[in-house]
C-alpha positions, 0 to 999 in steps of 0.5 A: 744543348749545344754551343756556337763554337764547340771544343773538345775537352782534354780527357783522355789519357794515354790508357784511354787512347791505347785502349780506344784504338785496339778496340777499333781493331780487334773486332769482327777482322780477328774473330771472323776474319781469321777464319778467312786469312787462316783457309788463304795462308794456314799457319804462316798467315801469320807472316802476313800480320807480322809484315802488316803490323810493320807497316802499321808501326811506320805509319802510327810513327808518322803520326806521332813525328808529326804531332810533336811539331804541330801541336793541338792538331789530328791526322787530317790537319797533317794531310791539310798542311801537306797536301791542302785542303782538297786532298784533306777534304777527299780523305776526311769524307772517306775516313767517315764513309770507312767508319760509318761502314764498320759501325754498320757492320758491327752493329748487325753482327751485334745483332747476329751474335745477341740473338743467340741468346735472344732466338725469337726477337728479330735481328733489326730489333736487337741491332737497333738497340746495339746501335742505341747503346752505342750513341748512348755512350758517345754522348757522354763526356769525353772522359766518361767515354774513354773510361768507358772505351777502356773497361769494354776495349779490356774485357775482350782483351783480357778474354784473348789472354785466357784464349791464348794461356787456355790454347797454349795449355792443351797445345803443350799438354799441360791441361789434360785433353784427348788429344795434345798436338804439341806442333804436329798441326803446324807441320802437317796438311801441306805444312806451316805455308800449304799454299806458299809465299803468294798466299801471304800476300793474298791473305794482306786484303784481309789482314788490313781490313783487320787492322784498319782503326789503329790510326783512330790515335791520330783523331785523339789528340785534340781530346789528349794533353800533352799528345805530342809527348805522350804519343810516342810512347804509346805507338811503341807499346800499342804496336807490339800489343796488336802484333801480339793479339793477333799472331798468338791467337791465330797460332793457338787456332791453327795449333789446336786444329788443322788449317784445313778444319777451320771452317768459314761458317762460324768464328775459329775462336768458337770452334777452338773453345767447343772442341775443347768440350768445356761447359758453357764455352759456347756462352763465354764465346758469344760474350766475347764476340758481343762485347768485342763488336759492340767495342769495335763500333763505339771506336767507329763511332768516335772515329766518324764523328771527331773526323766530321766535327774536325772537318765542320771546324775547317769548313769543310762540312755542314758548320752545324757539325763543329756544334757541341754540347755542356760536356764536350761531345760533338752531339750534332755529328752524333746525331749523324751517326745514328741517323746512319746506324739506323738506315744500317740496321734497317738494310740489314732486315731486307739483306743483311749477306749482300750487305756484309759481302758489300760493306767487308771489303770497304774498311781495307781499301780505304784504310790502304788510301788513309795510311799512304796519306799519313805517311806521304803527309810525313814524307812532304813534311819533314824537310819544312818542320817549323821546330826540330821534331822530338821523335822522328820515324826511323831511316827517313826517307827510305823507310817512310818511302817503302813503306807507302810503295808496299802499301800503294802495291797492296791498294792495287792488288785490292782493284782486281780482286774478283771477290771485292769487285763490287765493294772497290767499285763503290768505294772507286764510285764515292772517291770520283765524287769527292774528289769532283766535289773537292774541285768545285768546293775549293774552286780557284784555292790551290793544293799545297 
């Protein structure tokens, strides 16, 4: 079953890793996100996702800069070359502590979202099954699960092309409607920024969240050959493509319907597709949304569980978890994992709103700590590369060095956002120990 020394098998390619990660991050952020980011910012949200994706891009090209010169490794051997392996050890165990909380949240609103379909099977019963397809799938090769990752990460892609096309049609009037708005519904109710500038910037807490994920192509490159070469390209491509699926959709969304009537109690793409009055739209929407987070979670899962077995590898955590099985998965972390799932599922019988609220805010303010990580990672390192770097992010240091200032400013705008005290709490609460346990695992070792 499981092997002493386990290894990861290099099945991936670039499709399987463009796709793994965008379905990482197009789950429950844009679909029920969106309704959020929409009511704080109307139409010019999408300023906000524009300015988030820049970051994003500086970061993903971090990874890739230092994946050209230190090949075979992922993002946590970054920070470790840079930082050590204390600061690696606080960032591996919070990437974890992130993922393992959107698996749980997607799971649940897996459930949520089958019982539909499913009115009289309970809610913990349908999320237990979602949960157990999901480790289902993790279990098997690599390969197979990257084959698998990219037709489930496809499906939800494609259905947002039909999304856009269909919305963009009844917006310009070229299919037949009651109503074509054409670009009234950008102008109107307060205009294309009815809550002005300082709203983009309240509505980046959301949008972060939303994009949290897209550095899973910095856990792949154990599992990819030729990361170092492939990597580049893909960043470019993969940035331009998550851009686009969120800022279209969202300019479809507020075309179509004034940001004032995009209510919170239900996803915007629902209520865009019901106003439509096309038959079985609600059906086609749920199966959307249940394919969308059932992807969004198998992402979560391998993201928790390469970390853990990169970590385990290091010693860092539990040597059983650097066990794998016949076909190269991690099985032991994966065990983890459901253990988890199921606690996850099992809160969300006895309080599944207190569980959303707390678990929401979690994914962004970790993903803010994990991004300055990479790109403080990059920054320390380039002056000491043991080979010349085949790609290197643009106007270092100065890009790389706002890049972490816009990010560090949203970290602390995400510490005295009421809404979240809560969330950041416990997030503030899991960081102390860590960084305590850190002190004791690696007494008397100094941070590089």
């Amino acid at each position: 079953m499981g092997q002493a020394e386990g290894k990861l098998q290099k099945k991936l390619k670039p499709r399987h890793i463009s796709f793994m990660a965008m379905g990482g991050v197009i789950g429950t952020g844009i679909f029920k996100g969106s309704a959020e980011t929409i009511g704080l910012a109307g139409p010019g949200v999408v300023v906000s996702y524009i300015i988030a994706g820049l970051l994003l891009l500086v970061v993903m090209a971090a990874m890739a800069e230092m994946a050209t010169v230190y090949p075979n490794r992922n993002m946590k051997d970054f920070v470790r070359e840079a930082f050590g392996e204390k600061v690696s050890f606080v960032m591996g165990w919070m990437y974890c502590f992130m993922w393992l909380s959107v698996c749980v949240i997607e799971i649940i609103a897996a459930g949520s979202f089958l019982q539909y379909w499913f009115p009289a099977v309970p809610l913990w019963v349908l999320s237990l099954a979602s949960a157990a397809f999901i480790i289902l799938i993790n279990l098997l090769s690599v390969g197979t699960f990257g084959e698998f990752e990219f037709w489930l990460a496809g499906i939800k892609i494609a259905m947002i092309i039909i999304f856009i096309a269909l919305g963009a049609g009844l917006i310009f009037g070229m299919i037949p409607s009651e109503h074509t708005p054409y670009l009234e519904n950008y102008t109107k109710s307060g205009g294309f920024l009815p809550n002005g500038w300082t709203s983009v910037f309240s509505a980046m807490l959301v949008v972060m969240f939303s994009y949290g994920g897209s550095e899973l192509i910095g856990l792949t490159l154990t599992e990819t050959e030729n990361a170092e070469r492939i990597l580049p390209k893909v960043v470019g491509n993969f940035i331009l493509r998550i851009i686009l699926f969120f800022t279209l959709p969202i300019l479809v969304i507020c075309g179509l319907i004034p940001w004032n009537e995009v209510g919170p109690e239900s996803s915007p793409f629902v209520q865009v597709l019901s106003s439509t009055g096309l038959s079985g739209a609600a059906h086609i929407m749920n199966f959307i949304l249940v394919t969308a987070v059932l992807s969004a979670a198998n992402s979560g899962i391998y993201g928790a569980s390469r970390m853990l077995f990169s970590m385990a590898a290091a010693g860092e955590a539990p040597q059983t978890l650097a066990k794998t099985n016949r076909k190269g998965s991690p099985v032991y972390t994966l065990y983890l994992c459901a253990v988890i799932l199921l606690a996850g599922a099992l809160l969300g019988f006895f309080a599944q709103d207190q569980l959303f609220r707390v678990l929401m805010a979690v994914p962004g303010f970790v993903v803010m700590l994990v991004w300055i990580c990479i790109a403080l990672s990059q920054l320390k390192l380039r002056g000491k590369y043991p080979v010349k770097p085949a790609f290197k992010v643009w106007g270092y240091p100065y890009v790389t060095g706002a890049v972490i200032l816009c990010l560090s400013v949203i970290a602390v705008m995400f510490l005295f956002d009421q809404q979240n005290r809560l969330s950041i709490g416990i997030c503030l609460a899991v960081l102390l120990v860590l960084i305590v346990w850190s002190f004791i695992r690696f007494r008397g070792q100094r941070s590089a």
